[in-house]
Phi, psi and omega in degrees: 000139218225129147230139223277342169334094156275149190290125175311342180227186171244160165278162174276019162273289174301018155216016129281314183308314175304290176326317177289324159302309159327300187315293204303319172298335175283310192300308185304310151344230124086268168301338146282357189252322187288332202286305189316313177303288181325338181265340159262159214287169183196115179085170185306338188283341177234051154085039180242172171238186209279329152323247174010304187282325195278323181277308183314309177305327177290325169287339230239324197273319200289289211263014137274342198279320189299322198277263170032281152348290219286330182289307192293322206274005188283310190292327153311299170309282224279025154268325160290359178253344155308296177302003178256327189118358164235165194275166180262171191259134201256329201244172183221184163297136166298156207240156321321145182295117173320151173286133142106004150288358171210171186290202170270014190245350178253109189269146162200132155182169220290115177203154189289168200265112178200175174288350171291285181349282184318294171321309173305306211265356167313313214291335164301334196260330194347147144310166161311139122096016192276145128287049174283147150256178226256176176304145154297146185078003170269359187288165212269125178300317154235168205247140150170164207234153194264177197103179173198140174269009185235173188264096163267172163265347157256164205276154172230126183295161181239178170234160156215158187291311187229178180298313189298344170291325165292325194281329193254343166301294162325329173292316213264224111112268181326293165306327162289358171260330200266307153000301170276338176224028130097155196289329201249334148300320167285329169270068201257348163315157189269121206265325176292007179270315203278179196279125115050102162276339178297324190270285218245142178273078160210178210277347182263013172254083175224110168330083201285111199271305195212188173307330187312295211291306203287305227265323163310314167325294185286317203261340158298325162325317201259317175275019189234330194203282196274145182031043187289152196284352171217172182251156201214130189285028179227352152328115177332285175324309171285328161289310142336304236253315180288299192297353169287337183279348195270310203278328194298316175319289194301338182266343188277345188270347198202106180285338157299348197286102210251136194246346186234166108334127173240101189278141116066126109298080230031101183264147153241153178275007167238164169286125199286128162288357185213087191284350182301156165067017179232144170240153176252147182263102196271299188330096181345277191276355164256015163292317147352280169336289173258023151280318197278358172290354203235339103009278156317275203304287187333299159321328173290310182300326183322303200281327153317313179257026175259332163268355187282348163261002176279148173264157192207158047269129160208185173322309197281321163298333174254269190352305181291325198299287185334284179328303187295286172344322213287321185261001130291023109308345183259320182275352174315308170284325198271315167318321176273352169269325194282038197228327217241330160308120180293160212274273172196185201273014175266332169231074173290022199216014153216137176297181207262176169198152146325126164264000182063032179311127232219122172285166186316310187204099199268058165263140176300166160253163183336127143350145160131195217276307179309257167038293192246010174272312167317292171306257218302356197260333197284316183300304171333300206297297181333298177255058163223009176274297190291318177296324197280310203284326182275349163286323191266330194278341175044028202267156174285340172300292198304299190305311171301333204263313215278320191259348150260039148260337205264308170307316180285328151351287211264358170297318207280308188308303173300307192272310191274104163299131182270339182273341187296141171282170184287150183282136173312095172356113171328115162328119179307113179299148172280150206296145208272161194278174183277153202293101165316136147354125173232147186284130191316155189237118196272147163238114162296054197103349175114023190221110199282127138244141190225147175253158176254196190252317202258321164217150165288126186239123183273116165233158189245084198299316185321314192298320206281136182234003140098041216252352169089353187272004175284296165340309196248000151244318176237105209260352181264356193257314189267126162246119169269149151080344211254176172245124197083204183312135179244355194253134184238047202293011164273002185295344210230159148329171198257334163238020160321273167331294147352301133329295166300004130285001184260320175290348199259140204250326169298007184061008191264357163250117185247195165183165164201139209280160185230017194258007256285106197255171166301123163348192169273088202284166141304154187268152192292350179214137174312137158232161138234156205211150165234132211241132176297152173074334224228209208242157187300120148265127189216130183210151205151172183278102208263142165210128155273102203052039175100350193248148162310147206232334210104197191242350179222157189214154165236061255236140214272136140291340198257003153102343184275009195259135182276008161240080163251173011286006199264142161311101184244033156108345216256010156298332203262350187269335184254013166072037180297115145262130172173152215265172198246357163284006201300155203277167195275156173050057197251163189037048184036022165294129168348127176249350191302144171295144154297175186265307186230151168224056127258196151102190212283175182201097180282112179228142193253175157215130182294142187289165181024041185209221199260200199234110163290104179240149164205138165140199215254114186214136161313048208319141155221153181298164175292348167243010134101346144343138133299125179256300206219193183197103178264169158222005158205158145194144166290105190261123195282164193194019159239356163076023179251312190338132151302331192230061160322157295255084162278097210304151174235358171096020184254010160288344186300318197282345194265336176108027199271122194231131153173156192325000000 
């Protein structure tokens, strides 16, 4: 039975199912920008000339750092679909991709780094609203459409136009579920299953809680890469689009300039029962080549879904992630050799590639002693496999590929116990003891006021970044994690407390004493502080937009935060990178002492422009280095700027609004 209905939510089945196409979709990104990289040529030994070896290497480095992304943003997906409560999808399709596993405009396979190429993947990164048209030899094999117009109960793939498109169909998709079964039903997954920033340096292992943390997710992904509603200059999309502009320079001074190897368009290693669109690896060795490279990667995917069943933090969960990380660093040589390798005598005029052949079925096995039994005789092979090839091919590659396999071997021989039983479900922490008597809490303007016996004490949650010295210094006054009252001020001596409220650098804990000693004076010299990665903290007699502010402030820069000028946390969501270092005395500002470094510090913020401040304030690095010493300035606050953080006019160009 069929209904023309559509559902106000998706089940949490149609929106794992969506995510497992993300995933898959991310991987493949992934694995063709790696296919691409693998192909170019590198030094003067192989037939560039020194421009020519310096851009191709500046390429090989760009557009490994973008499938990178692609990595952090495949990890990103499969933490959210841990925190919904399902395993990730770890494996894809083998390339090319059957029609109808992406819609039909999003082509993927496997190709050499060339200007068709190049072009496919602008077409891929694109913004809303681009003309770019797609690579020659991309076009989509048949035209035709996924779906269903009517309401099933199995899940159905969509189409979309862009990436960004998909991603914001999933973003509204997520909210109507969480909408419908409330935050904590829906995020009902073990957050301790997923990766980490404790396991993996990469920007999507960041622990997915709640809609916030996933839908922060999902929109850094669109602003790093596929389909962002603008383009931005460290966008996936713009980094191509240069090196393409780059390679056009180079071919007009030398028309001859060929930049890759011309590897494989999507090769396998058996002869294809269906041969279009395939090269077959006729070549003993560079057939060799990629099987133990295709090898490697499989393992890597395993121990990747080996660790989403470790609960972690633990030994054995970064141990597997190292192993994995370990065997791509193993598959990197043999993927650039096999490239520089001829294909066989049935394609004499292209060489060989890594095809990423993907197993039938890369699910981990149970957790345990079998497992890890497991890893080490599969590394055995591996590098006693990688050893026979560099004895017969004696390539440098192949020798680099033979000894960090042999390493990961014996690491694995060393860290994984065969006798340990599987590890034991994290222990349910025990129920926190109940709360002391709090004195009731009135709220005012969105401002927690609670009275004392000594003082009144104000927090501003909007305000809060979440910097801890209140918890972790006074942990009887902030009761964290509780139900009901959580502020006690009478718990701690008064001037005691005090303090601790003098350390929270957003101004978002205030007071006022009922003894009467004095407030909170201002500090004796104006500071600002650039906090890396994170938001301006500035203290000092504050006024906002003419009205009194207080004495600390915390004011965001990277332009994402939905309460400015204030910070709220959303630099850790969009991945804000930017340094908390600027060298002293830069853009030749002053370093001389003033005569007074006090007084009032007036900050206007321009609409869809920087942070106006004036009156006499210090800069300082996040470490606390004297930069400059001012008495106005324009503090950029879109996170775009060249001359951090200092404004520079690139809100104009980036498109940045706010009040």
């Amino acid at each position: 039975m069929t209904s023309t209905t559509t559902a106000a939510a998706p089940s949490r089945e149609q929106l794992l199912h969506s995510l497992y196409e993300a995933a898959e979709l991310e991987h493949n990104l992934m694995c063709t920008y790696l296919y691409a990289a693998f192909s170019l040529r590198q030094g003067e030994a192989e037939g560039l000339s020194p421009a020519e070896a310096e851009a191709t290497e500046r390429w090989r480095r760009e557009i490994t750092a973008v499938a990178v992304e692609e990595m952090g943003h495949l990890v990103a997906v499969w933490n959210i679909t841990a925190a919904l409560g399902g395993a990730p999808r770890i494996g894809r399709g083998n390339f090319p991709l059957d029609p109808g596993n992406l819609p039909a405009r999003v082509v993927v396979k496997l190709a050499p780094f060339n200007d068709a190429t190049l072009q496919h993947f602008i077409y891929l990164e694109r913004p809303e609203g681009s003309a770019e048209e797609d690579g020659e030899g991309f076009a989509a094999e048949r035209l035709f459409t996924r779906g269903s117009t009517v309401r099933r109960v199995t899940p159905m793939a969509r189409d979309y136009d862009t990436v960004g498109h998909f991603y914001a169909t999933l973003s509204a998709d997520l909210r109507a579920f969480v909408d419908e079964h409330g935050e904590a039903e829906a995020f009902c997954g073990n957050r301790w299953l997923q990766l980490g920033p404790e396991e993996l340096n990469l920007c999507g292992a960041r622990h997915v809680l709640c809609s916030k943390t996933a839908l922060a997710a999902f929109d850094a992904i669109v602003r790093q890469g596929e389909g962002a509603p603008s383009d931005s200059e460290r966008s996936h999309y713009h980094r191509f689009a240069d090196i393409r502009t780059e390679l056009r320079t180079l071919r007009e001074a030398n028309p001859a300039f060929h930049p890759a190897w011309p590897a494989a368009t999507n090769p396998v290693l058996r002869r294809p029962p269906r041969p279009e669109g395939r090269v077959w690896l006729e070549n003993p060795a560079a057939a060799a080549t990629v099987d133990i490279a295709n090898a490697s990667y499989g393992l890597m995917l395993r121990l990747l879904a080996q660790a989403y069943l470790l609960t972690g933090p633990s030994a054995e969960k970064s141990l597997t992630i190292d192993l994995a990380l370990g065997l791509m660093r193993a598959f990197t040589p043999l993927a650039e050799h096999a490239a520089r390798l001829p294909a066989g005598p049935s394609n004499p005029e292209c060489n060989a590639g890594a095809s990423f052949t993907a197993l039938r079925d890369a699910a981990a096995f149970p957790p345990g002693p079998a497992a890890r039994r497991f890893t080490i005789e599969r590394l055995g092979q591996l590098a006693d496999a990688a050893a026979e090839l560099h004895a017969e091919l004696g390539a440098e590659r192949s020798g680099r590929a033979a000894r960090q396999l042999q390493a990961l071997r014996e690491r694995a021989e060393r860290g994984l116990d065969l006798n340990a039983p599987a590890a034991a479900p994290a222990p349910t922490p025990a129920a926190a003891a109940p709360a002391p008597p709090a004195p009731p809490t009135e709220v005012v303007d969105g401002i927690e006021v609670v009275q004392g016996e000594k003082l009144e004490l104000r927090f501003e949650a909007k305000r809060c970044i979440h910097a801890r010295f209140c918890v972790t210094g006074a942990p009887k006054v902030f009761l964290a994690n509780v139900q009901g009252p959580w502020l006690h001020p009478d718990a701690m001596p008064v001037e005691r407390l005090a303090d601790i409220a003098h350390a929270c650098p957003s101004g978002a804990i205030q007071y006022t004493r009922k003894d009467g000693e004095p407030d909170e004076a201002p500090p004796p010299v104006n500071l600002l502080s650039v906090r890396e990665a994170g938001p301006y903290a500035i203290r000092g007699a504050l006024r906002l937009r003419g009205k009194p502010l207080g004495t600390r402030a915390t004011l965001c820069r990277c332009g994402a935060s939905k309460n400015k000028p204030f910070c709220d946390g959303s630099h850790h969501d969009i991945h804000f990178a930017a340094t908390g270092e600027p060298e002293t005395g830069m853009l030749g500002l002053s370093i001389d002492m003033p005569a007074v470094r006090d007084g009032a510090i007036d900050i206007e913020p321009e609409p869809n422009g920087p942070l106006q401040v004036r009156g006499i304030v210090e800069v300082l690095s996040g470490t606390g280095r004297m930069v400059c010493r001012v008495s106005q300035a324009r503090l950029c606050r879109c996170g775009g700027s060249g001359t951090k953080p200092f404004c520079d006019g690139s809100h104009a160009r980036n498109g940045f609004s706010a009040d």
